[in-house]
GUMAR-602824 format. One record per atom (N, C-alpha, C, O): residue in one letter; atom name; residue number from 0; x, y, z. Coordinates in steps of 0.05 Angstrom, whole numbers. Layout:
REM GUMAR-602824
a	CA	NUM	X	Y	Z
...
This chain:
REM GUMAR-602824
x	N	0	83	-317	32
x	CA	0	69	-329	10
x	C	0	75	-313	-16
x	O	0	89	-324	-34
x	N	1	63	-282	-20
x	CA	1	83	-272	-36
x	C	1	109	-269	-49
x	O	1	113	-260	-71
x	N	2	128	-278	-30
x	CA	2	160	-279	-41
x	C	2	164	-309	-54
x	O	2	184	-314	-67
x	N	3	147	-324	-51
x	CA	3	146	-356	-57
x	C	3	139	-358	-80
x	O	3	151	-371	-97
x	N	4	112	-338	-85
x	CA	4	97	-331	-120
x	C	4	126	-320	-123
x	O	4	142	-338	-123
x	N	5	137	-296	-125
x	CA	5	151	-289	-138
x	C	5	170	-310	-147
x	O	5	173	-313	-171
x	N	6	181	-323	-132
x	CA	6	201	-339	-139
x	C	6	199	-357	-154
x	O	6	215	-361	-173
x	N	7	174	-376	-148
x	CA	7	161	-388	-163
x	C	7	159	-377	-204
x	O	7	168	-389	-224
x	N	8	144	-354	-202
x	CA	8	142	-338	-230
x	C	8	169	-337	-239
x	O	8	173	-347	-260
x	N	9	189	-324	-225
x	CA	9	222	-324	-240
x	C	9	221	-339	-246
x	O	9	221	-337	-270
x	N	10	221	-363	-239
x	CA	10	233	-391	-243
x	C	10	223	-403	-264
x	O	10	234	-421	-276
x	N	11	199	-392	-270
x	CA	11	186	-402	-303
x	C	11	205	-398	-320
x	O	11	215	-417	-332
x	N	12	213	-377	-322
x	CA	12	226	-356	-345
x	C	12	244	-379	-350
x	O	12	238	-394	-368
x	N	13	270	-384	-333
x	CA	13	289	-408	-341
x	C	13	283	-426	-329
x	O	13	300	-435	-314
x	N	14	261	-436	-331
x	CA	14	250	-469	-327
x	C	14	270	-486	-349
x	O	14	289	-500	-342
x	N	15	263	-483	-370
x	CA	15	268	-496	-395
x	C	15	301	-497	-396
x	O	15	311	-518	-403
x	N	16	316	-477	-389
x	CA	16	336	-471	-392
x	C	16	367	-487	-367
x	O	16	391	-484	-365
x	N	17	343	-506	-351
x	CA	17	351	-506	-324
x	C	17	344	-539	-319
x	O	17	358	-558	-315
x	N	18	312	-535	-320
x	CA	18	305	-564	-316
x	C	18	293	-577	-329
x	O	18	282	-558	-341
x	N	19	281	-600	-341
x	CA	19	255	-612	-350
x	C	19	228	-600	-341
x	O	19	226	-594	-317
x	N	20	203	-594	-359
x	CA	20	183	-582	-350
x	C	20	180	-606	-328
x	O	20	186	-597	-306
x	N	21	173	-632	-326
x	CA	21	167	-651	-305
x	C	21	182	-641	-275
x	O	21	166	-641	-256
x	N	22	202	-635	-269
x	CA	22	225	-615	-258
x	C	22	204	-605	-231
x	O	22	200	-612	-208
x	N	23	191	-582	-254
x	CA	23	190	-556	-236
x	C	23	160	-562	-221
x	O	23	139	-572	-229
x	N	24	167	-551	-198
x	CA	24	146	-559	-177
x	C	24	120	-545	-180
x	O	24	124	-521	-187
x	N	25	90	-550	-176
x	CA	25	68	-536	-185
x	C	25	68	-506	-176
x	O	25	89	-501	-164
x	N	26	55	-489	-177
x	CA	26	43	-461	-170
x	C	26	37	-459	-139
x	O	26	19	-471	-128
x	N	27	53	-445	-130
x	CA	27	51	-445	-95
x	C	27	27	-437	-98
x	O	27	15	-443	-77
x	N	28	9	-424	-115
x	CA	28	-17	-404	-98
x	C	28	-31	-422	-101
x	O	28	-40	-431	-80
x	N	29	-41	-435	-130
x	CA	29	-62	-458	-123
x	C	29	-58	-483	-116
x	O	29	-73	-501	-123
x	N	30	-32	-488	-97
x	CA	30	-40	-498	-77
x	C	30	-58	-491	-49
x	O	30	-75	-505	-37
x	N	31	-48	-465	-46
x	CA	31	-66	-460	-21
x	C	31	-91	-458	-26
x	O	31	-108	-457	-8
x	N	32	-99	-459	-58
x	CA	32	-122	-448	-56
x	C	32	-141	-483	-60
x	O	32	-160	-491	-74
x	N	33	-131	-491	-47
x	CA	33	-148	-526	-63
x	C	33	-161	-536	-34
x	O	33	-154	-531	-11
x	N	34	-177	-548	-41
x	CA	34	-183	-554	-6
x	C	34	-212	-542	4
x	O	34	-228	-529	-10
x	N	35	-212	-548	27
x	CA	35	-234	-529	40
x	C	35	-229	-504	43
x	O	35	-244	-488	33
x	N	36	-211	-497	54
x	CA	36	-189	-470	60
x	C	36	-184	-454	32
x	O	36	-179	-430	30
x	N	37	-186	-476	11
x	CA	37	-188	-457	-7
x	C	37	-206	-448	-12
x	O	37	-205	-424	-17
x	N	38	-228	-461	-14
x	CA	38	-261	-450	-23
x	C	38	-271	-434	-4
x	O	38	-291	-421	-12
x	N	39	-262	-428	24
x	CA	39	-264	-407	36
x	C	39	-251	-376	29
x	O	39	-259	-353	30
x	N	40	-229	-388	22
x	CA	40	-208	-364	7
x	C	40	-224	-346	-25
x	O	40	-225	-322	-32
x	N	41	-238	-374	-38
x	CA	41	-247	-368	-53
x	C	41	-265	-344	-57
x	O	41	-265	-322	-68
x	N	42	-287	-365	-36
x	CA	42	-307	-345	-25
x	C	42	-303	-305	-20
x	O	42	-310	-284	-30
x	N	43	-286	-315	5
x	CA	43	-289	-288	12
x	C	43	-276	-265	-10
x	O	43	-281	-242	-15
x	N	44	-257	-286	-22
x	CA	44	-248	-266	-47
x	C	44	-260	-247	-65
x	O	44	-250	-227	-75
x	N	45	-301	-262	-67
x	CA	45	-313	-261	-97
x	C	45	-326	-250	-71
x	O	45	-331	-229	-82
x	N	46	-334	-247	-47
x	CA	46	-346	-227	-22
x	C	46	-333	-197	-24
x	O	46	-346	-176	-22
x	N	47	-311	-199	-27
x	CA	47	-292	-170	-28
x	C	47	-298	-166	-53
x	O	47	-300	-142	-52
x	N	48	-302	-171	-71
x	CA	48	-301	-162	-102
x	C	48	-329	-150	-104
x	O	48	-334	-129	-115
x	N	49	-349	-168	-92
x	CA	49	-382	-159	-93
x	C	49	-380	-139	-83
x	O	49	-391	-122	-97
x	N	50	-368	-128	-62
x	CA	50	-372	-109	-37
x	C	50	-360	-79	-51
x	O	50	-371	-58	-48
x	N	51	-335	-83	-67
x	CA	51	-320	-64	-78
x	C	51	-343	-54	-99
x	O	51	-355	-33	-98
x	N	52	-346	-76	-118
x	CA	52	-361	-59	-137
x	C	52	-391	-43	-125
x	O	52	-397	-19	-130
x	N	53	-405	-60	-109
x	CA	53	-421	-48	-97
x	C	53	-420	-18	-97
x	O	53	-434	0	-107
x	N	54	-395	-17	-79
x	CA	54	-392	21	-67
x	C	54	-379	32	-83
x	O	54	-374	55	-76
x	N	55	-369	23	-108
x	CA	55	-362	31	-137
x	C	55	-386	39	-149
x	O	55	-389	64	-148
x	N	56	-407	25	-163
x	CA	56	-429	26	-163
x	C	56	-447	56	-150
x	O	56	-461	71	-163
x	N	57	-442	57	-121
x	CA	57	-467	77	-109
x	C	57	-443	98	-106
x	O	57	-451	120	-98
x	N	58	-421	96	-109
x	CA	58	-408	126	-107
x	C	58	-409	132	-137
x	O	58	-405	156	-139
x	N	59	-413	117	-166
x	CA	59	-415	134	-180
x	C	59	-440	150	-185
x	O	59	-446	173	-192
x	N	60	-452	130	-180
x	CA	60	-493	136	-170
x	C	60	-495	165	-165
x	O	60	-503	186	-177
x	N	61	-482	157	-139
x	CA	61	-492	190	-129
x	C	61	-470	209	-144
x	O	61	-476	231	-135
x	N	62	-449	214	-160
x	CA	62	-437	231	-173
x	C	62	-454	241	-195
x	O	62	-457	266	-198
x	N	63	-466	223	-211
x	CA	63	-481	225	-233
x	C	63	-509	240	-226
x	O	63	-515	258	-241
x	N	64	-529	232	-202
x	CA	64	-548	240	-197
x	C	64	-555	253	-173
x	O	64	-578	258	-167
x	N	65	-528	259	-155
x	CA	65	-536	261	-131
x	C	65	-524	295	-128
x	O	65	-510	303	-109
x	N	66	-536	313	-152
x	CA	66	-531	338	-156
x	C	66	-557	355	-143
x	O	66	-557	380	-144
């Protein structure tokens, strides 16, 4: 899926130079992300982001106060 984005992103660069914008085929990622499967993807995405800042959050906590 990664090497697909990549390719995909090059391919912007000389879109214009190559094909008609009508041409070039949509964004491989939000495709996957459309759907049910996407809104699960979604989900857990903004789950990992809560979770990170979270223990971002209480590890600076305790740096600041936990002297």
């Amino acid at each position: 899926m990664r090497d697909e984005r990549q390719a995909w992103l090059a391919a912007q660069y000389v879109a214009f130079a190559y094909h008609s914008p009508g041409e070039m085929p949509p964004d491989p990622l939000k495709q996957v992300v459309t759907g049910q499967a996407g809104n699960d993807v979604a989900e857990e995405i903004r789950a990992i982001r809560r979770r990170v800042k979270i223990e971002y959050d209480t590890a600076k906590a305790r740096r600041q106060h936990g002297r």
